[in-house]
N, C-alpha and C positions, 0 to 999 in steps of 0.2 A: 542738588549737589550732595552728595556722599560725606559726610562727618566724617573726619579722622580719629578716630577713638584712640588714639596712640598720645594725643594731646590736648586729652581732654583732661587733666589733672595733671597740669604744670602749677608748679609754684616755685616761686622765685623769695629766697631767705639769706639770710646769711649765715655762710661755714661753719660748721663746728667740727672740732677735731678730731671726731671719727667720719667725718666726709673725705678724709685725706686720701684714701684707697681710692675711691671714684672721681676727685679732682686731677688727681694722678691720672687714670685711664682715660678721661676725659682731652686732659691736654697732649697725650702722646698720642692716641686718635688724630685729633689735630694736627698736630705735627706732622707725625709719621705718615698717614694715610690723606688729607685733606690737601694738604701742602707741597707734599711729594711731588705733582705732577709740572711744581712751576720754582722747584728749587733743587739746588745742588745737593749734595750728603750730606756735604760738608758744612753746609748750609744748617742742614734739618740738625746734625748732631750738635750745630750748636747751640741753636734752641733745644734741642731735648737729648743731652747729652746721655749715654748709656751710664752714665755712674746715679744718674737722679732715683730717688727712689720715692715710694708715697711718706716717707717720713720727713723728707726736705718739705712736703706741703705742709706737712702738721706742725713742724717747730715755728715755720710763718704767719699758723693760724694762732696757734698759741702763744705767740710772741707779739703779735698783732701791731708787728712791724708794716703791716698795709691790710685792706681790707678784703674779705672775700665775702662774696656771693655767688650763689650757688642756684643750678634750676635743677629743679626735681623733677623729675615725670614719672609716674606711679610709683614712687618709692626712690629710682633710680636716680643716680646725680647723671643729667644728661648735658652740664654746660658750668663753664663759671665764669667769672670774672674777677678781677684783683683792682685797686683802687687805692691813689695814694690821697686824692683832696679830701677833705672833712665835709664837703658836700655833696659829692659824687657826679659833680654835675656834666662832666662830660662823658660819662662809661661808657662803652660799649658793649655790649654783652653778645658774646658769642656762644651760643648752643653749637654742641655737636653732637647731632643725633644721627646714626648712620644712616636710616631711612630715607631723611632729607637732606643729608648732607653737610649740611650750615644754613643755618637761620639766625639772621642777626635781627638782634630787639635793640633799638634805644630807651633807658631808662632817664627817665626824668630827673632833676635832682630832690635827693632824699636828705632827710636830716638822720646823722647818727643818732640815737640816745643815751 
């Protein structure tokens, strides 16, 4: 079996508020392109409404009104996730990697520090 070398240097962190540009491209990806085939427009712009911009991520990060995690794949923010419990214990973490489309990882629960 062939090694996917595309995924060999994922890491999973938490946000910080220069990741806002790539959580942003991350979740319109999603949105717009993942989603697309099993919902209406009207639908899509309402989750990713055309006024959103990567700065709406960053007042959230830094506001740390809920949580974010973030996967990384060779530098790249390739997925996040948002989290309101203080133990994270139900997340689900969705990557959106175009290659593969969607890869969903369940995360265990974590303790903030």
């Amino acid at each position: 079996m062939q090694k996917n070398s595309s995924l060999t240097h994922l890491i999973i962190r938490p946000a910080r508020i220069e990741d806002a540009p790539g959580i942003y491209e991350a979740h319109k990806f999603a949105i717009q392109q993942i989603c697309a085939k099993d919902y209406t427009p009207e639908q899509i712009d309402g989750w990713f409404p055309s006024s959103r911009t990567p700065e709406d991520y960053a007042v959230k990060i830094a506001a740390k009104s809920c949580g974010y995690l973030v996967a990384e794949i060779d530098g790249k923010i390739a997925g996040f996730s948002t989290f309101e419990n203080e133990e994270m214990s139900s997340s689900i973490f969705t990557l959106t990697i175009p290659a593969l489309a969607q890869a969903k990882l369940y995360l265990p629960p974590l303790k903030r520090k």
